[in-house]
C-alpha positions in Angstrom: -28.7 30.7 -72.6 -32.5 30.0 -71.4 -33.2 33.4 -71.8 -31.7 34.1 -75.3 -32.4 30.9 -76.5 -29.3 31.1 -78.7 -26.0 28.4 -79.0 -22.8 28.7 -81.0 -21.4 25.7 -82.7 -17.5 25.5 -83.0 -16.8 23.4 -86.5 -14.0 22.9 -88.6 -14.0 24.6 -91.7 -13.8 21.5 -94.2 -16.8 20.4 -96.5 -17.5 17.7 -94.4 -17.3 19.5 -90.7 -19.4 22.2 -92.1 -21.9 19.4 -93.3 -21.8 17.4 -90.0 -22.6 20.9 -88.0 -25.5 21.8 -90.2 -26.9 18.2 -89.3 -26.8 18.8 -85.7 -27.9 22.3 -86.6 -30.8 20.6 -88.5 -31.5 18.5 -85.2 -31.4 21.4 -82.7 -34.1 23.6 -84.5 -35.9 20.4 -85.4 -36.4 19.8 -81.4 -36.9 23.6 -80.6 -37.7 25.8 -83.6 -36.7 29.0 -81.8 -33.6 29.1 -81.0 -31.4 30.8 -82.8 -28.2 28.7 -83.5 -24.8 30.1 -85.6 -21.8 28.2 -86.9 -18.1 29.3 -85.3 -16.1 27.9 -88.7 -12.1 27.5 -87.6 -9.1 26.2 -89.0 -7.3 24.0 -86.7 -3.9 22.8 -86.3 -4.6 19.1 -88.0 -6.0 21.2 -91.4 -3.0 23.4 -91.3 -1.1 20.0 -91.5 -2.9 18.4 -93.9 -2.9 20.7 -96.4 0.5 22.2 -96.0 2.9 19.3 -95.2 5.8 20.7 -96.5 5.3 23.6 -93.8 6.3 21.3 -91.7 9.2 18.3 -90.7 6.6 17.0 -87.9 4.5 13.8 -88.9 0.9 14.6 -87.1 1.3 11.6 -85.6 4.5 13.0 -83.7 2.4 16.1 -83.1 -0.3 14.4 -81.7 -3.0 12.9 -84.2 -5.6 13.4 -85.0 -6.1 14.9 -81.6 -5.2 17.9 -83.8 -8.2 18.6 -85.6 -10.3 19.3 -81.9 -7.4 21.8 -80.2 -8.5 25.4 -81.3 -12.2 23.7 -81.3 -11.7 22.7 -77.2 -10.0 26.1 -76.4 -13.1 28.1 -78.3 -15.4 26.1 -75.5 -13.1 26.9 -72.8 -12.9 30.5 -73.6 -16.4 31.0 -74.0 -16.5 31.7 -77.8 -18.6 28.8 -78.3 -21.5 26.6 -76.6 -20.5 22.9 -78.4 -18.0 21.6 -80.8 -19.3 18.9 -83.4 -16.5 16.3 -84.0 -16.3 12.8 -85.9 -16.0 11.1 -83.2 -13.0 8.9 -84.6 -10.7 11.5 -84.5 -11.4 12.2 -80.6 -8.7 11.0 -78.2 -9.7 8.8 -75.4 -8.7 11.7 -72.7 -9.2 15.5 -73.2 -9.5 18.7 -70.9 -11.3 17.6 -68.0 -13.5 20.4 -68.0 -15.5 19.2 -71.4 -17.5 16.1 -71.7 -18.9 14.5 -74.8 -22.5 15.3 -74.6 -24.8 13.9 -77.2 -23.8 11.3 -80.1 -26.1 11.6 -83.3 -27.2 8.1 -84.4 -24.9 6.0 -85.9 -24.1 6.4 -90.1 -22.4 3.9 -91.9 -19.5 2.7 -89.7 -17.7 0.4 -92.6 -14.3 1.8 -94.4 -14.7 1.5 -98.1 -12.5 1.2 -100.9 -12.5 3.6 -104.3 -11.4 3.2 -107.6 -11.6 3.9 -111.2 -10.5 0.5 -112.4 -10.6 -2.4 -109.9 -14.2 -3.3 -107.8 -12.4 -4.6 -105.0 -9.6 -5.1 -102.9 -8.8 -8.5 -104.2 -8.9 -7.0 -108.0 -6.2 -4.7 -107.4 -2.8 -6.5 -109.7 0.1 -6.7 -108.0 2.3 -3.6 -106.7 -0.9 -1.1 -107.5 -0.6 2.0 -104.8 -3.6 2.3 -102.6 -4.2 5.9 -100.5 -4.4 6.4 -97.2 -4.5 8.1 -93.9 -5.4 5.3 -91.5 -2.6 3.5 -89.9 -4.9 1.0 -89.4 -6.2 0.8 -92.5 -2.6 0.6 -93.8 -1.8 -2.6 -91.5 -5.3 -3.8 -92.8 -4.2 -3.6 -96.4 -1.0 -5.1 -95.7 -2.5 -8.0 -93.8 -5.0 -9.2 -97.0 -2.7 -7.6 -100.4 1.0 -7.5 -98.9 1.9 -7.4 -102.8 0.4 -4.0 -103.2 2.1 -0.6 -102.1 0.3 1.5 -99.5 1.4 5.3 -99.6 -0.1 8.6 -97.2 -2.9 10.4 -98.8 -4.2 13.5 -97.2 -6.4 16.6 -98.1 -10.4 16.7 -97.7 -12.2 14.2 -99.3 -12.9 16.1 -102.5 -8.8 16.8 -102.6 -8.4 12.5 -102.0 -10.8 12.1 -104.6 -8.8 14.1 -107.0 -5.7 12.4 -106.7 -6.9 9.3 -107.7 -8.9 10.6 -110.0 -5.2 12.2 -111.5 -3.9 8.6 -111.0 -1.5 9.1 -108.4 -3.0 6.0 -107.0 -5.2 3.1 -108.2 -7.3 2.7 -105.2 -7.7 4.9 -102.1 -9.3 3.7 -98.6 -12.1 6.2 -96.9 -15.1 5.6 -94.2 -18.5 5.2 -95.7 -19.9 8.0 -93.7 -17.8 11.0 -94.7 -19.2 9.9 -98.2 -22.8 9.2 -97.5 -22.6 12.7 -96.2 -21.7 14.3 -98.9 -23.6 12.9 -101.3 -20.7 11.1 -102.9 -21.3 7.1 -102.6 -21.8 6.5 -106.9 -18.0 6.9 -106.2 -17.6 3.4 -103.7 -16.5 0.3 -105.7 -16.3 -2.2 -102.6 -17.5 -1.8 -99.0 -15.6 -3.9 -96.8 -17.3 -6.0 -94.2 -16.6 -6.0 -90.4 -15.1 -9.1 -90.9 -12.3 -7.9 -93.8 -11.9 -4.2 -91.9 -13.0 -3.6 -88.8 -14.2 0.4 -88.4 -12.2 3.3 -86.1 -13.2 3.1 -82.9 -16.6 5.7 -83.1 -16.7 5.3 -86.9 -19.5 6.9 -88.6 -21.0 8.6 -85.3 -21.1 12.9 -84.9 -19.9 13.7 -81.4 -21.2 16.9 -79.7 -18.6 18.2 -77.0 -19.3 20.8 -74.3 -18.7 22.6 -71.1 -19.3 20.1 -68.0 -21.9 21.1 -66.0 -23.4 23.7 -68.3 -27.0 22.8 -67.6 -28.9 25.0 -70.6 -26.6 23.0 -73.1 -27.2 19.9 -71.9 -30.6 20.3 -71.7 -30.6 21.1 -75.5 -28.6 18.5 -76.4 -30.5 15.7 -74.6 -33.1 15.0 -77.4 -29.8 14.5 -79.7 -28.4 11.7 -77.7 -29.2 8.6 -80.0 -29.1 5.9 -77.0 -27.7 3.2 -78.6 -25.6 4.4 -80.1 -24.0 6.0 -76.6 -23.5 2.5 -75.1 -21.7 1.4 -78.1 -19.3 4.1 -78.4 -19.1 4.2 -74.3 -18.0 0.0 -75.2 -15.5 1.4 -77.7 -13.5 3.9 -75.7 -13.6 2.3 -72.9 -11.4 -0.5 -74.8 -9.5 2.4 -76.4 -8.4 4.0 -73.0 -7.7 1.2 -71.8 -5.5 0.0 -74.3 -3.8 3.5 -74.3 -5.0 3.9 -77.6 -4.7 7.1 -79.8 -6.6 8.4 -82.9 -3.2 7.4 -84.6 -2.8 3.6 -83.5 -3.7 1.2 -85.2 -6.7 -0.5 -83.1 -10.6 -1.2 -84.5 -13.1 -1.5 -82.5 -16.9 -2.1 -82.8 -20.1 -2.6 -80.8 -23.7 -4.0 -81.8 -26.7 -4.1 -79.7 -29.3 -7.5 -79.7 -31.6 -7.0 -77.2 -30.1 -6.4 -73.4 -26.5 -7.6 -74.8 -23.8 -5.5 -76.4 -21.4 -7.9 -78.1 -18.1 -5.3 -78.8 -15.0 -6.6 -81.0 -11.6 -5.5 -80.9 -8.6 -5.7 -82.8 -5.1 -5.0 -82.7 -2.7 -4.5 -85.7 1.3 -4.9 -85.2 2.3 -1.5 -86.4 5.5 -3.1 -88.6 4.3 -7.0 -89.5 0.8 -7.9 -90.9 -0.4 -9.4 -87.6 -3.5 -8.8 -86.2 -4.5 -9.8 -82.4 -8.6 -10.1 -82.4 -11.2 -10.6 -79.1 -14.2 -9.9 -78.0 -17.4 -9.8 -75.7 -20.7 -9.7 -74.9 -22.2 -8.3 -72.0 -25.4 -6.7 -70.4 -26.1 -3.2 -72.2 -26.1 -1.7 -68.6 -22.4 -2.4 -68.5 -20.9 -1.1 -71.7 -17.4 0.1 -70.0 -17.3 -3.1 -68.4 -17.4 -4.7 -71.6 -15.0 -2.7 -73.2 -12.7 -3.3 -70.3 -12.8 -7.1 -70.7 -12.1 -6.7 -74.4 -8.8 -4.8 -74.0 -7.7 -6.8 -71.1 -8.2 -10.1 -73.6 -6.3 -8.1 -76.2 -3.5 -6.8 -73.6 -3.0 -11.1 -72.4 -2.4 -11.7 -75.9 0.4 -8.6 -76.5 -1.6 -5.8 -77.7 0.7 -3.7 -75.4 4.0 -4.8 -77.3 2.2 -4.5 -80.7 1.1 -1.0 -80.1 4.5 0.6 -78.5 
């Protein structure tokens, strides 16, 4: 690697993947001009799912979330047929193969969920029994706790495809992150963004993760200069509550962390996958302890039944 001066990134082959690569491709030769850098474009089991559902009688929630979209993406780092994978870091479980690592996480975009419509500029607009679009289990529970009147239904595809159906008016409102938008140029389409306080984000909403080999020195001395620090205490904050909380990219649990100064303050909440019931905590700590942090928060959460909610 130091002598070729050369790194393969393994991406999925969506609009938005392929834009997220280029950015970290962007950062790379932005840091060291030279090196020669080329996308490994793949279809992954998740995509398979999400645009052929009728292929199959699995949910990908039965199959394993979202945990989908990073298989053939892992095993082309583990093979050798790549040097990094570039994931949103949202759709990264808590645990994967022990010999990768998360090595870098691009500064943070937008981390707010925002809602999209042709008609209605907010959630609150929407008349009674209107359909609103969407993947998110937790955003599902999140629509159901403010507008139980209205009727949530799945929406997959890319976000052009999601864009499409509503546009077609097979819903009146459909629910996306900020991020994946702001990325692709797209925000004239956002009617309403919704506020920590209405919808709290994923947990690693809005932040590009860069996965490697452990140990592979070259790489991580490349990706080093990529590492947005804050950023990487927050999200450590996040998972940590995640894991603990035997969380998955499926279940329905938000979590976010802000910096101010030495403190990280990380909130946490819980939805009850069947009632609108949310279970909410949170804490602040020194920035030198972020796990820690995130620990205490999902312990509060677990004292109040988070395990129950989420089995």
């Amino acid at each position: 690697m130091a002598q070729s001066q050369q790194i393969r990134i393994a991406t999925r082959q969506s609009e938005l993947a392929m834009r997220q690569s280029e950015i970290v491709k962007t950062a790379l030769k932005r840091h060291f001009p030279e090196l020669i850098i080329n996308l490994v474009p793949m279809t992954t089991t998740g995509d398979q799912m999400l645009f052929y559902p009728a292929a199959t009688s699995t949910s990908m929630a039965e199959a394993g979330g979202k945990g989908l979209f990073i298989k053939e993406l892992e095993a082309a780092l583990l093979a050798g047929e790549a040097d990094i994978a570039v994931h949103s870091l949202k759709d990264m479980p808590a645990e994967f193969a022990p010999e990768l690592e998360l090595s870098a996480f691009l500064e943070r975009d937008d981390p707010r969920d925002v809602l999209i419509s042709p008609q209605y500029p907010s959630l609150l607009d929407l008349p009674a029994g209107a359909v609103i679009g969407t993947s998110s289990l937790r955003r599902t529970q999140m629509v159901k706790f403010i507008r139980p009147d209205c009727d949530v239904k799945p929406l997959r595809g890319n976000v052009n495809t999601r864009l499409a159906k509503l546009n077609t008016g097979e819903y009146d409102a459909i629910i996306l992150a900020a991020a994946g938008l702001h990325r692709l140029g797209l925000d004239e389409n956002i009617q309403h963004y919704f506020s920590p306080e209405e919808s709290l984000p994923a947990i690693g909403q809005g932040v590009i993760a860069i996965q490697s080999r452990r140990g592979d020195k070259a790489i991580k001395k490349l990706l080093t200069p990529l590492d947005h620090h804050p950023t990487h205490l927050c999200v450590l904050a996040e998972r940590a509550m995640n894991k603990l909380l035997g969380g998955n990219c499926h279940s329905p649990i938000a979590g976010y962390a802000t910096l101010a100064f030495d403190k990280l303050l990380l909130r946490g909440w819980v939805y009850d996958k069947h009632n609108a019931i949310i279970l909410k905590s949170q804490a602040e700590g020194n920035i030198r302890d972020p796990e820690k942090i995130g620990a205490t928060v999902a312990k509060l959460l677990l004292a109040q039944g988070a395990a129950e909610l989420l089995e």
